[in-house]
MMTF fields as JSON, N, C-alpha, C and O atoms, coordinates in Angstrom:
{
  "mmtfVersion": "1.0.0",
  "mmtfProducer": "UNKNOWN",
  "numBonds": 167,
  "numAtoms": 168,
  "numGroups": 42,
  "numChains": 1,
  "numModels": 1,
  "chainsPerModel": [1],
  "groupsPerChain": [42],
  "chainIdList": ["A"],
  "bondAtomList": [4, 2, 8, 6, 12, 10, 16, 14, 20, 18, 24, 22, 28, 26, 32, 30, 36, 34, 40, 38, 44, 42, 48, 46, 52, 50, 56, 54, 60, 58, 64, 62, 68, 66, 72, 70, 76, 74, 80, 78, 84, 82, 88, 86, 92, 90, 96, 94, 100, 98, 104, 102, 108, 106, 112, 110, 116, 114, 120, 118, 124, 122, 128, 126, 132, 130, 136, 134, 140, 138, 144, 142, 148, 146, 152, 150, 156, 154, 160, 158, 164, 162],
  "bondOrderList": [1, 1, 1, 1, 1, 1, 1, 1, 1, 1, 1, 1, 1, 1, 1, 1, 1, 1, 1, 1, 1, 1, 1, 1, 1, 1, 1, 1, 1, 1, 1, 1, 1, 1, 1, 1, 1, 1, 1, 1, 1],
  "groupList": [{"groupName": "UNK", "atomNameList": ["N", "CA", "C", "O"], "elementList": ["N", "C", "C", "O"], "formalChargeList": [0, 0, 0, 0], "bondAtomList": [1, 0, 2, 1, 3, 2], "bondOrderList": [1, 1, 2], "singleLetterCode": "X", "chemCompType": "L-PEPTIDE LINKING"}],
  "groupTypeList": [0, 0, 0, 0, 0, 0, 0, 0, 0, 0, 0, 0, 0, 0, 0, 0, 0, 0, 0, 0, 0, 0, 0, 0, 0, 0, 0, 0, 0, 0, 0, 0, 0, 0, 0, 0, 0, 0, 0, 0, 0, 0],
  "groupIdList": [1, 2, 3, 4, 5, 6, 7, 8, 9, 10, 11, 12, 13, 14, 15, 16, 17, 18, 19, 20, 21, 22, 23, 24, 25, 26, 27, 28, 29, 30, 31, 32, 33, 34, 35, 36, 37, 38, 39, 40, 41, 42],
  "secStructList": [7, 7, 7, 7, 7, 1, 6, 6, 1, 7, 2, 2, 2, 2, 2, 2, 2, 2, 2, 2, 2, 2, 2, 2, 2, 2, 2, 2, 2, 2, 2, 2, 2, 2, 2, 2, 2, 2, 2, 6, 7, 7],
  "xCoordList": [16.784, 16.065, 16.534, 16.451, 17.013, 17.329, 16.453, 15.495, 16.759, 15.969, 15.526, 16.269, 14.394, 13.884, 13.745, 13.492, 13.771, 13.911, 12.669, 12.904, 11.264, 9.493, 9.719, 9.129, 10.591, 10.391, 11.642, 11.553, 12.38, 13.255, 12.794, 13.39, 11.166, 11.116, 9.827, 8.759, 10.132, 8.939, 7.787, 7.583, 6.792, 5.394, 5.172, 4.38, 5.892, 5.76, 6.37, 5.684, 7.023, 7.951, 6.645, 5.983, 6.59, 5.627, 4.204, 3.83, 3.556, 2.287, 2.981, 2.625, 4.18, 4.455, 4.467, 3.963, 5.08, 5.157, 3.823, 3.534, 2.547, 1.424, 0.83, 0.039, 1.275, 0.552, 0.816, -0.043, 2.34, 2.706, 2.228, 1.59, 2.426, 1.436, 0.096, -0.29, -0.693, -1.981, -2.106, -3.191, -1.119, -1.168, -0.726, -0.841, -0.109, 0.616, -0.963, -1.578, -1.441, -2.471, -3.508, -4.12, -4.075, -5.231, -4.582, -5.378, -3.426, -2.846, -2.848, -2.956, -2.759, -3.052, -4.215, -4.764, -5.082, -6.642, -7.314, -8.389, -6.801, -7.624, -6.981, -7.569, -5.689, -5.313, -5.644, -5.403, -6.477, -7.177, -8.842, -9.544, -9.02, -10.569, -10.872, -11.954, -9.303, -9.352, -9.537, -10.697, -8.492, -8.322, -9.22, -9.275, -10.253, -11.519, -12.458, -13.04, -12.372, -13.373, -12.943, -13.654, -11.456, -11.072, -11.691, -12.202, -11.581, -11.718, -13.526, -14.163, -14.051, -16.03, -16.652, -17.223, -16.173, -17.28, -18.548, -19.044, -19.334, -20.979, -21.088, -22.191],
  "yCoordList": [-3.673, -2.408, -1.587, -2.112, -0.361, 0.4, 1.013, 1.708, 0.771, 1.837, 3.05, 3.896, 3.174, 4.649, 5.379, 4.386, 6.176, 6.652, 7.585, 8.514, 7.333, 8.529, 9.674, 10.727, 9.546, 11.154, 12.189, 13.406, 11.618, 12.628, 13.064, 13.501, 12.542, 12.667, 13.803, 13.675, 14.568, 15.783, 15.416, 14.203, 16.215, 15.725, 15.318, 14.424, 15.998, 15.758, 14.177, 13.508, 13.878, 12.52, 11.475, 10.571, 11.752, 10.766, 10.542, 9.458, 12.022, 11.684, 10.486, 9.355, 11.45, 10.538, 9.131, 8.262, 8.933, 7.092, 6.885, 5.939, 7.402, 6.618, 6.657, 5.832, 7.689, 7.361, 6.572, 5.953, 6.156, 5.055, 3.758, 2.835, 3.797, 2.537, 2.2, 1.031, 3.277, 3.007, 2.955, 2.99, 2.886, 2.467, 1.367, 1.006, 0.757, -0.891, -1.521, -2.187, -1.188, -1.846, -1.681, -2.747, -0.933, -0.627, -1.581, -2.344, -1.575, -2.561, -4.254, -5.246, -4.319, -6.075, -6.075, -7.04, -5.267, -5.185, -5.47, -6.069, -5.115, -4.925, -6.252, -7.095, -6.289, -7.79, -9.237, -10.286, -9.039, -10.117, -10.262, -11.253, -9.187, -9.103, -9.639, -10.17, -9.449, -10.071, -11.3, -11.705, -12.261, -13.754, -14.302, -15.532, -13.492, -14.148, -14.48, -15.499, -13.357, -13.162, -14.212, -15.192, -14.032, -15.362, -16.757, -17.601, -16.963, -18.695, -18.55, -19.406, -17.824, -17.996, -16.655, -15.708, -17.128, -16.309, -15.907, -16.615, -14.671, -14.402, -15.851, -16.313],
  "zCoordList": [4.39, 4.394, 5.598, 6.708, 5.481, 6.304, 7.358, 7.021, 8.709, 9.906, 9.471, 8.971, 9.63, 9.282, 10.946, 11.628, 11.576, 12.913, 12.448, 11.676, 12.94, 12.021, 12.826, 12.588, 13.838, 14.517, 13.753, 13.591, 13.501, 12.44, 10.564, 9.58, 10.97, 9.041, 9.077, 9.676, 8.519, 8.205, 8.328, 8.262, 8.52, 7.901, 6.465, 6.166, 5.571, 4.622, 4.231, 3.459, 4.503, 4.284, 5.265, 4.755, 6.168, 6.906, 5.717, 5.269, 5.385, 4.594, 3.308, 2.975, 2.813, 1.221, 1.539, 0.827, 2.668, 2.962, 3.122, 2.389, 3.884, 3.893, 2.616, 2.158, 2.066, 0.62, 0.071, -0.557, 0.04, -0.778, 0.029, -0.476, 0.676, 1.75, 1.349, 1.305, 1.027, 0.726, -0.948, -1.529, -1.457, -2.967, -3.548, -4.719, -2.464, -2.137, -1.846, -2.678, -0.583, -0.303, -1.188, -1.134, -1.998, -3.001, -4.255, -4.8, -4.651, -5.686, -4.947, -5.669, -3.947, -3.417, -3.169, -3.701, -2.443, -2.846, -4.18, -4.179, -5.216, -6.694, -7.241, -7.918, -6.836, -7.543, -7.017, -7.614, -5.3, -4.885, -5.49, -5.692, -5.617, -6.029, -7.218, -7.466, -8.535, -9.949, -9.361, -9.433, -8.614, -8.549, -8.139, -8.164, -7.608, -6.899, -8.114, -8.485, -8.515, -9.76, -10.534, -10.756, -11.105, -12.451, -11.81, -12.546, -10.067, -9.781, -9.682, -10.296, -9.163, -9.617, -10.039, -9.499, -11.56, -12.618, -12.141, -11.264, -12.632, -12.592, -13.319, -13.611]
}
């Protein structure tokens, strides 16, 4: 994976990466919460 250098990237490029950051983490969030659920049922 290539060096990213954050002071040469727009604001705009900085927000798009946290967004995508926080859509990584909300997708390993929702897919820990299933596995919990599948191992103790209501």
């Amino acid at each position: 994976m290539p060096v990213i250098n954050i002071e040469d990237l727009t604001e705009k490029d900085k927000l798009k990466m946290e967004v995508d950051q926080l859509k990584k983490e909300v997708t390993l969030e929702r897919m820990l919460i299933l596995a919990r659920h599948c191992q103790n049922p209501l």
